[in-house]
DONU-266264 format. One record per residue: residue number from 1; residue in one letter; x, y, z of N, C-alpha, C, O in turn. Coordinates in Angstrom, 1 decimal, padded with zeros to 4 digits, m for minus. Atoms other than C-alpha are relative to their C-alpha. Example, Ala and Ser with C-alpha at 12.3 -4.5 7.8 and 13.67 -1.06 7.14 Angstrom:
BEGIN
+-----+------+--------+--------+--------+--------+--------+--------+--------+--------+--------+--------+--------+--------+
! seq ! type !    nc1 !    nc2 !    nc3 !   cac1 !   cac2 !   cac3 !    cc1 !    cc2 !    cc3 !    oc1 !    oc2 !    oc3 !
+-----+------+--------+--------+--------+--------+--------+--------+--------+--------+--------+--------+--------+--------+
!   1 !    a !  000.9 ! m001.2 !  000.0 !  012.3 ! m004.5 !  007.8 !  000.9 !  001.2 !  000.0 !  001.9 !  001.2 !  000.7 !
!   2 !    s ! m000.9 ! m001.1 !  000.0 !  013.7 ! m001.1 !  007.1 ! m000.8 !  001.1 !  000.8 ! m000.3 !  002.2 !  000.9 !
+-----+------+--------+--------+--------+--------+--------+--------+--------+--------+--------+--------+--------+--------+
! end
This chain:
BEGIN
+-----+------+--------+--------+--------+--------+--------+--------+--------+--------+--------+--------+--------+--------+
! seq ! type !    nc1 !    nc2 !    nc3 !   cac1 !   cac2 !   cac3 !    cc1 !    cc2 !    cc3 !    oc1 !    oc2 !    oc3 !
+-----+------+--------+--------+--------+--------+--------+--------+--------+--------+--------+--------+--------+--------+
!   1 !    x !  000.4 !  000.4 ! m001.4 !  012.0 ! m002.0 ! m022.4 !  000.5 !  001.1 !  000.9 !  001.6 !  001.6 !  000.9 !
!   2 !    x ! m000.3 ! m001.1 ! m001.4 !  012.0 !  000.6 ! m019.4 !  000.7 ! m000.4 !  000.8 !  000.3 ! m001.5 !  001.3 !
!   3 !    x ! m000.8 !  000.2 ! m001.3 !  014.6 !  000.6 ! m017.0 ! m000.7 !  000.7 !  001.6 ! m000.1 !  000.6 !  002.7 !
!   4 !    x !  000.8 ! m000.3 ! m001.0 !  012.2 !  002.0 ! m014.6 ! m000.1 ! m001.0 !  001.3 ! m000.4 ! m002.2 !  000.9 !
!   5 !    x ! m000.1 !  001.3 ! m001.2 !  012.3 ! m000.3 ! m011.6 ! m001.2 !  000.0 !  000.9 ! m001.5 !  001.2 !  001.2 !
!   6 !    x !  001.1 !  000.2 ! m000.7 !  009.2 ! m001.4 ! m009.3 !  000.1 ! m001.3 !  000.5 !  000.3 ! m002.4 !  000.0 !
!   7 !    x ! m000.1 !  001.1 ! m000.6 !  009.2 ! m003.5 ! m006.6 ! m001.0 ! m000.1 !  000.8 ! m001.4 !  001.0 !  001.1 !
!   8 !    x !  001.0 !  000.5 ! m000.1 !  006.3 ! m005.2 ! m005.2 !  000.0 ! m000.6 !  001.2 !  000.4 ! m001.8 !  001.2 !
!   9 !    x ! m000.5 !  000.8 ! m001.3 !  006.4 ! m006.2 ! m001.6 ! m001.9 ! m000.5 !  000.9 ! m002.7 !  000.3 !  001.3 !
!  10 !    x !  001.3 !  000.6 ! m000.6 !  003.2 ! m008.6 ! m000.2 !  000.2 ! m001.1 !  000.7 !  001.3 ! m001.5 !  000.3 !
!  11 !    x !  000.1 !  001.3 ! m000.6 !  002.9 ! m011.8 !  001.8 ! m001.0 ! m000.8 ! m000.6 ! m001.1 ! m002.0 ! m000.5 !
!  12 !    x !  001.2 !  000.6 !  001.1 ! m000.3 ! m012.4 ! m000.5 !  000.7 ! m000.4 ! m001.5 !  000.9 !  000.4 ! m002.4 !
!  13 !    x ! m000.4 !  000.3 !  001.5 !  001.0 ! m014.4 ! m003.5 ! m001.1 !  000.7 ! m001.0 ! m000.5 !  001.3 ! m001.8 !
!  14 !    x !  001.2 ! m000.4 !  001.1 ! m002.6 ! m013.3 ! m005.6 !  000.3 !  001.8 !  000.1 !  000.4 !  002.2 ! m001.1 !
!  15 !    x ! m000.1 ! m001.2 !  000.3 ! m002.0 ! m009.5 ! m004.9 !  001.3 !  000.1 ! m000.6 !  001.1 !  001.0 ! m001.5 !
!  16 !    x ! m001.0 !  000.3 !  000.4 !  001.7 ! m010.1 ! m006.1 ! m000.8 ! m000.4 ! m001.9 ! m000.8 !  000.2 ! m003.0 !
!  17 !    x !  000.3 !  000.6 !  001.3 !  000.2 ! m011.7 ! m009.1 ! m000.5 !  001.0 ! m000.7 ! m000.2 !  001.3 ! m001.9 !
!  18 !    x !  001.5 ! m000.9 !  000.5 ! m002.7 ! m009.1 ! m009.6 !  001.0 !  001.2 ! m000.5 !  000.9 !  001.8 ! m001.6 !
!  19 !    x ! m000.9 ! m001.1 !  000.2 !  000.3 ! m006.5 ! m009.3 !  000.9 ! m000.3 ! m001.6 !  000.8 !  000.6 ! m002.5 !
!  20 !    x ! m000.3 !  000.3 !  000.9 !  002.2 ! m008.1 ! m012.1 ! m000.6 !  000.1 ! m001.3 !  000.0 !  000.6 ! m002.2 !
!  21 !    x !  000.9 ! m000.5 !  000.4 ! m000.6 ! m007.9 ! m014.0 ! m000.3 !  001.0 ! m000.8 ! m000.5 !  001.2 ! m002.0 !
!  22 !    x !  000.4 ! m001.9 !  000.0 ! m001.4 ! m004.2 ! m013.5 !  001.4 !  000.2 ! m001.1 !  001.3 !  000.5 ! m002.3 !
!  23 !    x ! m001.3 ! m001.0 !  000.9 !  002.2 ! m003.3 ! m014.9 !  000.7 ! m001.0 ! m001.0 !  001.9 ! m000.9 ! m000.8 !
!  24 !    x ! m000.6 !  000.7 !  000.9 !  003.3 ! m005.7 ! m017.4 ! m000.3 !  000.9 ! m001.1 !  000.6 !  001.3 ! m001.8 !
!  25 !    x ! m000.1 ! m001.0 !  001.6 !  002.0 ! m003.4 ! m020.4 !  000.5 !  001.2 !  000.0 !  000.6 !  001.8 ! m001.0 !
!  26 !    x ! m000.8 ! m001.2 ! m000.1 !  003.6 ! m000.6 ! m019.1 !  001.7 ! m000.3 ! m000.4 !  002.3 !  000.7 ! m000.8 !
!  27 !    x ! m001.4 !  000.2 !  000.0 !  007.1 ! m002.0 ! m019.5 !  001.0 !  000.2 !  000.8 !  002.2 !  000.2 !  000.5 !
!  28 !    x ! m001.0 ! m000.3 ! m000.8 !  008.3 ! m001.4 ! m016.5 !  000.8 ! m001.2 !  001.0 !  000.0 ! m002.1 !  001.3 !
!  29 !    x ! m000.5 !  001.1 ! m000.7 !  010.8 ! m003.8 ! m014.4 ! m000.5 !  000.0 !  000.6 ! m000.7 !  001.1 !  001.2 !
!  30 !    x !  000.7 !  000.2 ! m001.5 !  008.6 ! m005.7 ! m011.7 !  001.0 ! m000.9 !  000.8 !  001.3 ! m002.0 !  000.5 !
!  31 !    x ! m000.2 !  001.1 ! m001.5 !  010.1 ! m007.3 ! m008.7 ! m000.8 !  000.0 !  000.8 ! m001.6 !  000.9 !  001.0 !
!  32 !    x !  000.8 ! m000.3 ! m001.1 !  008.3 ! m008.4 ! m006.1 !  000.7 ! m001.4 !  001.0 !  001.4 ! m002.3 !  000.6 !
!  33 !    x ! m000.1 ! m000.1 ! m000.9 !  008.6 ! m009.5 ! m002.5 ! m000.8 ! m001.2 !  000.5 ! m001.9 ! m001.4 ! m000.1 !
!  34 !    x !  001.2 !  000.6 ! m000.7 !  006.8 ! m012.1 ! m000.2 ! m000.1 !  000.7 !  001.7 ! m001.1 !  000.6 !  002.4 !
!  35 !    x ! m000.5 ! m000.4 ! m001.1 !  008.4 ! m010.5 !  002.8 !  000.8 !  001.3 !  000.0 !  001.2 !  001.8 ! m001.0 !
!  36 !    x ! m000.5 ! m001.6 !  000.2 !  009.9 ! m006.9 !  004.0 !  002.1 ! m000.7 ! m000.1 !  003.1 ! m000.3 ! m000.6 !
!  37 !    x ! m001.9 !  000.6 ! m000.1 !  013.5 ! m009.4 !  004.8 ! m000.1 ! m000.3 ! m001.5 !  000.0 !  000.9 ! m001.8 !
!  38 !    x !  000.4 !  000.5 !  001.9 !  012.9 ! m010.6 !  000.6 !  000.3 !  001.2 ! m000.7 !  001.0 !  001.3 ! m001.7 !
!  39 !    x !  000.3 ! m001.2 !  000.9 !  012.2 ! m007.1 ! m000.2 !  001.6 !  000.6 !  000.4 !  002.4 !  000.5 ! m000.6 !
!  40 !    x ! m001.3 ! m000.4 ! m000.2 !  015.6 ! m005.7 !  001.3 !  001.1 ! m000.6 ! m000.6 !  002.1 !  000.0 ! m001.1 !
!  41 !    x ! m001.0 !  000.7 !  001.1 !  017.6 ! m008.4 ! m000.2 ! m000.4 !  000.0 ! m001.2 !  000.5 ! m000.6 ! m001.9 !
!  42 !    x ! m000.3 ! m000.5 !  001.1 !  016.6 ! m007.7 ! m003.4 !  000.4 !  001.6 !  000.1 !  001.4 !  001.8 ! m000.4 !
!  43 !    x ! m000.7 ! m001.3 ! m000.1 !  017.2 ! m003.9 ! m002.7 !  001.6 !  000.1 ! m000.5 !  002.1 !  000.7 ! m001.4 !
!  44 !    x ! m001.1 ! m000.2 !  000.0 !  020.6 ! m004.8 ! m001.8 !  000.7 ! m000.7 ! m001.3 !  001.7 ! m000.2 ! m001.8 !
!  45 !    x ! m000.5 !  001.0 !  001.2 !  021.2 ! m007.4 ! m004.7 ! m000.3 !  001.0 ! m001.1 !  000.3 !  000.9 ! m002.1 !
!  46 !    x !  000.5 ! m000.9 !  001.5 !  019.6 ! m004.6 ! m007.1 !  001.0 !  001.6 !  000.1 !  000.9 !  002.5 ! m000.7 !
!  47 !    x ! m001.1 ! m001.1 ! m000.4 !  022.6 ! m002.0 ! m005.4 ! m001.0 !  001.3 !  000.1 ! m000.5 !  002.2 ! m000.5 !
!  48 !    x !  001.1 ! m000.6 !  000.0 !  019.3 !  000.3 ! m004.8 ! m000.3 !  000.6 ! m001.2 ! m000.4 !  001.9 ! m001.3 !
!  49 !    x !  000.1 ! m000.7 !  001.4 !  018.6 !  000.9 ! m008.3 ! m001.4 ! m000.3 ! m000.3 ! m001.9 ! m000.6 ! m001.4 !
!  50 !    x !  001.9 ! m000.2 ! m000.1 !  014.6 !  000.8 ! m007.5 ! m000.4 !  001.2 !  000.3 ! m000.1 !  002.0 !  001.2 !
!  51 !    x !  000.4 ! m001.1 ! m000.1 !  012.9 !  003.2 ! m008.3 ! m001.3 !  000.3 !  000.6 ! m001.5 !  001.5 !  000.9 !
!  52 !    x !  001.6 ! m000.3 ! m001.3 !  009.3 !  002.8 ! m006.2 !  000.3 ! m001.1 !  000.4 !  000.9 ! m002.0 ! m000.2 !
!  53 !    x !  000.0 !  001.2 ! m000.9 !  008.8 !  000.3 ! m003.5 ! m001.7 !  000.1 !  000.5 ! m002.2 !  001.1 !  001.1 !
!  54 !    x !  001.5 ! m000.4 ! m000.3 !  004.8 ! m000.4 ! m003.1 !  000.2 ! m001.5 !  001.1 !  000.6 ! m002.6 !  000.8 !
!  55 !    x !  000.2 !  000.8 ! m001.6 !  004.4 ! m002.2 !  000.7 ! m001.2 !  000.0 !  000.1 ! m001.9 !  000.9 !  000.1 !
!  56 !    x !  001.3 !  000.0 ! m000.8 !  001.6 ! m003.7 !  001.8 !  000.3 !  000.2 !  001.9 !  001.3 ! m000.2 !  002.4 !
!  57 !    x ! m000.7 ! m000.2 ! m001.3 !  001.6 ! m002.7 !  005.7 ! m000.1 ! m001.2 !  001.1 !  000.5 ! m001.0 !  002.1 !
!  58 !    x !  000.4 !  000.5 ! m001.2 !  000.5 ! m005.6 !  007.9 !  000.8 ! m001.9 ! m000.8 !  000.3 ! m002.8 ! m001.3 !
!  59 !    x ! m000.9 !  001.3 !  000.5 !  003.2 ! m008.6 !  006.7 !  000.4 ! m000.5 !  001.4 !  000.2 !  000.1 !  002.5 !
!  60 !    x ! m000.8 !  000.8 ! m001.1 !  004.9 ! m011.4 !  009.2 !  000.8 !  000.8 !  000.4 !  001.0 !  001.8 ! m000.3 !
!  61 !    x ! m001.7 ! m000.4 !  000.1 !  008.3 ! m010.6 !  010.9 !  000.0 !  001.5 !  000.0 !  000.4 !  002.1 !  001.0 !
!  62 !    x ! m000.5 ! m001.2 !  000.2 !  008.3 ! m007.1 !  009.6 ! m001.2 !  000.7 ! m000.3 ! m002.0 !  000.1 ! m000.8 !
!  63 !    x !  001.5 ! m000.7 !  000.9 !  005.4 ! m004.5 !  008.7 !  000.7 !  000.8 ! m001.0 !  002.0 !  000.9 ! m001.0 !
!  64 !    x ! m000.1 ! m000.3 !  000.8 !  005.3 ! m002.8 !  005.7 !  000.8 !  001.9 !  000.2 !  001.4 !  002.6 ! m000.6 !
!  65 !    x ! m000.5 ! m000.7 ! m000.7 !  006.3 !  000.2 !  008.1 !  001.5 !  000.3 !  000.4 !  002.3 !  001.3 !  000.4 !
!  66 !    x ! m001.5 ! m000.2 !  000.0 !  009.2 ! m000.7 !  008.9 !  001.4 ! m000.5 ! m000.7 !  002.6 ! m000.3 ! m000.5 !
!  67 !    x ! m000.8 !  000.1 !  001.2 !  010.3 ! m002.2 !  005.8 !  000.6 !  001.6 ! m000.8 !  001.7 !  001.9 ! m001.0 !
!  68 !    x ! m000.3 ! m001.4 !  000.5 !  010.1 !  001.5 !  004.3 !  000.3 !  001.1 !  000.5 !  000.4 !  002.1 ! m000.1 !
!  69 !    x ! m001.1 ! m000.6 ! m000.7 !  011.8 !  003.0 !  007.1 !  001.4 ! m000.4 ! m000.2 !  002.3 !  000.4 ! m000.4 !
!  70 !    x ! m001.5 !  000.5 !  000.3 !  014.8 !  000.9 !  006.8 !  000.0 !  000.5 ! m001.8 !  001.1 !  001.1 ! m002.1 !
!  71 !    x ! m000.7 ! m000.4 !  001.4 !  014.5 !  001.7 !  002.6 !  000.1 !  000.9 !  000.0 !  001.1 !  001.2 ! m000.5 !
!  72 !    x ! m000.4 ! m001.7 ! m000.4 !  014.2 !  005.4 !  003.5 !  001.4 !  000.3 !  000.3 !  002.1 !  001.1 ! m000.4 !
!  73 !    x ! m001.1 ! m000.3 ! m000.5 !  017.3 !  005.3 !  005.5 !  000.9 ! m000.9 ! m000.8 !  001.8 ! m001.2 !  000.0 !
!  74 !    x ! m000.7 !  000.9 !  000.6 !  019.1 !  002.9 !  003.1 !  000.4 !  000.5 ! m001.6 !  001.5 !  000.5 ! m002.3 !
!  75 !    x !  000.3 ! m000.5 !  001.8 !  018.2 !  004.3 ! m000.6 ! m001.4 !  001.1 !  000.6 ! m002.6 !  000.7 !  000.7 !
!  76 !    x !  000.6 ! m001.0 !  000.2 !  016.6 !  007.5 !  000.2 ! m000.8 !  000.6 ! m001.3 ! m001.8 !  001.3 ! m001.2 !
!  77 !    x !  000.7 ! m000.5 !  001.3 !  015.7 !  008.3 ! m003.6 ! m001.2 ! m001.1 !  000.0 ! m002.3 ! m000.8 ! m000.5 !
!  78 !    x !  001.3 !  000.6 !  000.7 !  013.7 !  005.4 ! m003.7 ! m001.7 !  000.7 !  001.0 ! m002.0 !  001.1 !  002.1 !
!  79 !    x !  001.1 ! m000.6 ! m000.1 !  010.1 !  006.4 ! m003.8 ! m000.9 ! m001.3 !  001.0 ! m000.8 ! m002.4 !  000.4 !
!  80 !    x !  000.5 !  000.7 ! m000.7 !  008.0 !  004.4 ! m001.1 ! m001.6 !  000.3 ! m000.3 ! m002.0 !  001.4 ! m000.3 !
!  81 !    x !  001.3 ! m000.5 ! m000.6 !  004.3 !  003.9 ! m000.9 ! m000.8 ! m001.1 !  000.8 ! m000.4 ! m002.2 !  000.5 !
!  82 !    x !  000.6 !  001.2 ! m000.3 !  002.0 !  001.8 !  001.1 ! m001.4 ! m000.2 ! m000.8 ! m002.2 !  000.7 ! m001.1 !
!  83 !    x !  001.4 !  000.9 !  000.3 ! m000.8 ! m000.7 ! m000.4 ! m000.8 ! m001.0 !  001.1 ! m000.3 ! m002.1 !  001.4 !
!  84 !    x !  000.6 !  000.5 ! m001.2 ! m003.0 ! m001.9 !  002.3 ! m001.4 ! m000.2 !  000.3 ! m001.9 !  000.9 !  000.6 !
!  85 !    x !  001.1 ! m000.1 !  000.0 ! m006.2 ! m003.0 !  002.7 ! m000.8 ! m000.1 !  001.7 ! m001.9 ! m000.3 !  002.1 !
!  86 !    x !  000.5 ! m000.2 ! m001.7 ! m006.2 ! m002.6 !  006.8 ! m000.2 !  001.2 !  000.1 !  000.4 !  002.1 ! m000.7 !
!  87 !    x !  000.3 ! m001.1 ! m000.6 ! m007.4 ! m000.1 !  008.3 !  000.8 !  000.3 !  001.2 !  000.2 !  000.7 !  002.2 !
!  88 !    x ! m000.9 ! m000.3 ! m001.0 ! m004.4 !  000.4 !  010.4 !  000.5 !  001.4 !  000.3 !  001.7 !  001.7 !  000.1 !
!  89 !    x ! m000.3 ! m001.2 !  000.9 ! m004.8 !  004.0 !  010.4 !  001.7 !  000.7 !  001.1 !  002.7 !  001.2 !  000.6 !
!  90 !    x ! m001.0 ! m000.5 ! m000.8 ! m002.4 !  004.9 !  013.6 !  001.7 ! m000.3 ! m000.8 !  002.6 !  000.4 ! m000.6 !
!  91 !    x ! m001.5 !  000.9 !  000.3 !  000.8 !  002.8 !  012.0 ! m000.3 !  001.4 ! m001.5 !  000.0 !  002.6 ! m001.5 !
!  92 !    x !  000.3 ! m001.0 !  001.2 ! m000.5 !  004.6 !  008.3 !  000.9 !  001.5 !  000.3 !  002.0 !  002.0 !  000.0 !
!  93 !    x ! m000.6 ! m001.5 ! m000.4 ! m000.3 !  008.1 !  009.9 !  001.6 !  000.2 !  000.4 !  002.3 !  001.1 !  000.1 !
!  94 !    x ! m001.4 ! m000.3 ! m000.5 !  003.1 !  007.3 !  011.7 !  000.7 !  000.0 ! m001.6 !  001.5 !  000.9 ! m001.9 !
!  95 !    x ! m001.1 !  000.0 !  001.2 !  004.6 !  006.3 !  008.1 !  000.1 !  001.1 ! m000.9 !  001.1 !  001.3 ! m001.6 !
!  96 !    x !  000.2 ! m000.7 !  001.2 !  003.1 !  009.2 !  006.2 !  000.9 !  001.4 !  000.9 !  001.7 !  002.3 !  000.4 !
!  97 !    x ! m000.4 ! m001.3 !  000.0 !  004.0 !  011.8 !  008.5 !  001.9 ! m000.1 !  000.8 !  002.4 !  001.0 !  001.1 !
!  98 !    x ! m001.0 ! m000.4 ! m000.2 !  007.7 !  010.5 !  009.6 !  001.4 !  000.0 ! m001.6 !  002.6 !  000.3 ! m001.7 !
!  99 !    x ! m000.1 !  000.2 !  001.5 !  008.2 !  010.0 !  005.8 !  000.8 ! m001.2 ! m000.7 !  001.6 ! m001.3 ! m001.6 !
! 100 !    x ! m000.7 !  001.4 !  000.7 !  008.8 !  006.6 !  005.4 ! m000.6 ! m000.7 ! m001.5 ! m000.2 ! m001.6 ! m002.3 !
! 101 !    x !  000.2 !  000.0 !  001.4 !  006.8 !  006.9 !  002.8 ! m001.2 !  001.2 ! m000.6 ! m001.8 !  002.0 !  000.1 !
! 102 !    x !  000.7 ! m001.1 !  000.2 !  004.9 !  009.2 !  000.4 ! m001.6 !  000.1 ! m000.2 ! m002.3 !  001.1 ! m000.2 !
! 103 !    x !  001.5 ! m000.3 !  000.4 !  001.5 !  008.4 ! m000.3 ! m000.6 ! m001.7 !  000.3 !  000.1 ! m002.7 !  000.1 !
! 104 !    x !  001.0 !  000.8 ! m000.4 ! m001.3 !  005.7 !  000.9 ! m000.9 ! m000.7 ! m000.8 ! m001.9 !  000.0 ! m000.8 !
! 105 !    x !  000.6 !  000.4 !  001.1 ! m002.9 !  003.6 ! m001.6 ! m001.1 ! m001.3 !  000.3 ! m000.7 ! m002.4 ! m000.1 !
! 106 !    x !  001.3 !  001.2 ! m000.3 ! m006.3 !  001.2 ! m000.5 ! m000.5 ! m001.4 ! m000.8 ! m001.2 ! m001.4 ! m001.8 !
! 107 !    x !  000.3 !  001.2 !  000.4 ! m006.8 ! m002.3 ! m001.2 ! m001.9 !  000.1 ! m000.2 ! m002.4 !  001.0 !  000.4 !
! 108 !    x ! m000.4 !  000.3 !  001.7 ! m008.8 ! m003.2 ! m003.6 !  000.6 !  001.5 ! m000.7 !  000.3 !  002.6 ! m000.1 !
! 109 !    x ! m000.7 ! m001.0 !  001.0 ! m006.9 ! m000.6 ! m006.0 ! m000.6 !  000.2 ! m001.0 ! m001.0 ! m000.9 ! m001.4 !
! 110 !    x !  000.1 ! m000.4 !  001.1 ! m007.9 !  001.1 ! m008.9 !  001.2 ! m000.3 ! m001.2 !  002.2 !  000.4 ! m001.2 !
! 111 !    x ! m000.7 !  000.1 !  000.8 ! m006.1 ! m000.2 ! m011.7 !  000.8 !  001.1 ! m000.1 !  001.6 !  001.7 !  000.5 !
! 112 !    x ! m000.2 ! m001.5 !  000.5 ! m005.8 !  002.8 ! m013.7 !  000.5 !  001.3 !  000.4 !  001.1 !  002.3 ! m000.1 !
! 113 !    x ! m000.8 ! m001.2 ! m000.7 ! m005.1 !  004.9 ! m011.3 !  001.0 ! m000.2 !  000.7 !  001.8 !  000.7 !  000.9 !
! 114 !    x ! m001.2 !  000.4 ! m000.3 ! m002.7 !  003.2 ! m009.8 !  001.2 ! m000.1 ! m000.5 !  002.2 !  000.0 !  000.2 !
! 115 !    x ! m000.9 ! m000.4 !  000.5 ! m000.7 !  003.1 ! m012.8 !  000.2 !  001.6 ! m000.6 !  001.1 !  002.1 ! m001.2 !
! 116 !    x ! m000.3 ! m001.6 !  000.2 ! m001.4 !  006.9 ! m013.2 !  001.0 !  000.3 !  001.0 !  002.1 !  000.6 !  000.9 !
! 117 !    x ! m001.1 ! m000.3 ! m001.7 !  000.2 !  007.4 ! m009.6 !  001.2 ! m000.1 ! m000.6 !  001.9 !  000.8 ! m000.7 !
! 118 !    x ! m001.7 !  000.5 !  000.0 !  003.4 !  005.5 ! m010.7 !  000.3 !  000.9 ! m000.8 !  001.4 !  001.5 ! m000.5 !
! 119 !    x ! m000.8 ! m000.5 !  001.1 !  003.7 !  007.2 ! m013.8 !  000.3 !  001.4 !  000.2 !  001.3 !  001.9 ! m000.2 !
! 120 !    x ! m000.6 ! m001.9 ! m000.5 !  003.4 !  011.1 ! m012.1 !  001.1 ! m000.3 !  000.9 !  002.0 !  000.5 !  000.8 !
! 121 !    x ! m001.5 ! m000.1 ! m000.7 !  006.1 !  009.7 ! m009.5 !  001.4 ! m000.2 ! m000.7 !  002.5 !  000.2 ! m000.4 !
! 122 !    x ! m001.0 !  000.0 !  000.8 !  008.0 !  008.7 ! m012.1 !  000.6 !  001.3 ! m000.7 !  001.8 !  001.4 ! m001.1 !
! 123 !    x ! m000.7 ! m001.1 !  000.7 !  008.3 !  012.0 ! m013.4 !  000.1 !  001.3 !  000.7 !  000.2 !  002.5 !  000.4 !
! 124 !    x ! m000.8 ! m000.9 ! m001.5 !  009.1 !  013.7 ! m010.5 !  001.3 !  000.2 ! m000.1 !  002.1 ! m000.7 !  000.0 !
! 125 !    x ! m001.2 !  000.1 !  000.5 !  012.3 !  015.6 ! m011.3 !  000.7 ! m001.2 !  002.0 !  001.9 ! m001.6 !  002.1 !
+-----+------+--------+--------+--------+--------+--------+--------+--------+--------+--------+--------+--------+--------+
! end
C-alpha cells in the first residue's frame, strides 16, 4: 500500500464518491472532505502529512480558494489543485497566480488524466 496521501475536498457527496473511485487502484491513501473547515481538520489530525489537496472552488462557509490558501500557508509542501466545474474564472486566476495552488482541473474530469496529473506531481523532486 502507498503511503502517498490524497485528500479530496467537495460539498458534492457523488464527486467525493466518483473521486474514490478514480484512485482506489492506484493505492493511494484517499481522504476526503465535505467542507474546506473538514478538510483542515483532517490536515491537522493527519500533522500535514498530505501529500495533494484537490478543492473544488465554489463550497459553503469557505471557497475552495481560500481553503488552499490557508493549506499553502499551513503545510506549504503540500501540493494544491483546484477541481471545479464553475466557471469562476476571476477567483481561478487569483488562486493560480497568488499560488495557492498549482494547477486547474475542469469538472467533468478526465479520468485518466487526472490520475496521470497526480502521478507526475507525485514525482516532483
Amino acid at each position: 500500500m502507498s503511503n502517498f496521501t490524497v485528500l479530496c475536498v467537495d460539498d458534492e457527496a457523488n464527486i467525493l464518491s466518483a473521486l474514490r473511485r478514480l484512485f482506489r487502484p492506484t493505492g493511494y491513501r484517499l481522504l476526503t472532505a465535505q467542507s474546506g473547515a473538514e478538510g483542515l481538520a483532517i490536515l491537522e489530525q493527519e500533522q500535514g502529512q498530505v501529500d495533494v489537496v484537490i478543492s473544488d472552488m465554489r463550497m459553503p462557509q469557505m471557497s475552495g480558494h481560500q481553503l488552499l490558501r490557508r493549506v499553502k500557508d499551513l503545510y506549504p509542501a503540500t501540493i494544491r489543485l483546484i477541481l471545479s466545474g464553475h466557471a469562476d474564472e476571476k477567483e481561478i486566476i487569483k488562486a493560480l497566480l497568488d499560488g495557492s495552488c498549482k494547477m486547474y482541473i475542469l469538472k467533468p474530469w478526465d479520468g485518466k488524466s487526472l490520475q496521470k496529473t497526480i502521478l507526475q506531481l507525485r514525482l516532483l523532486p
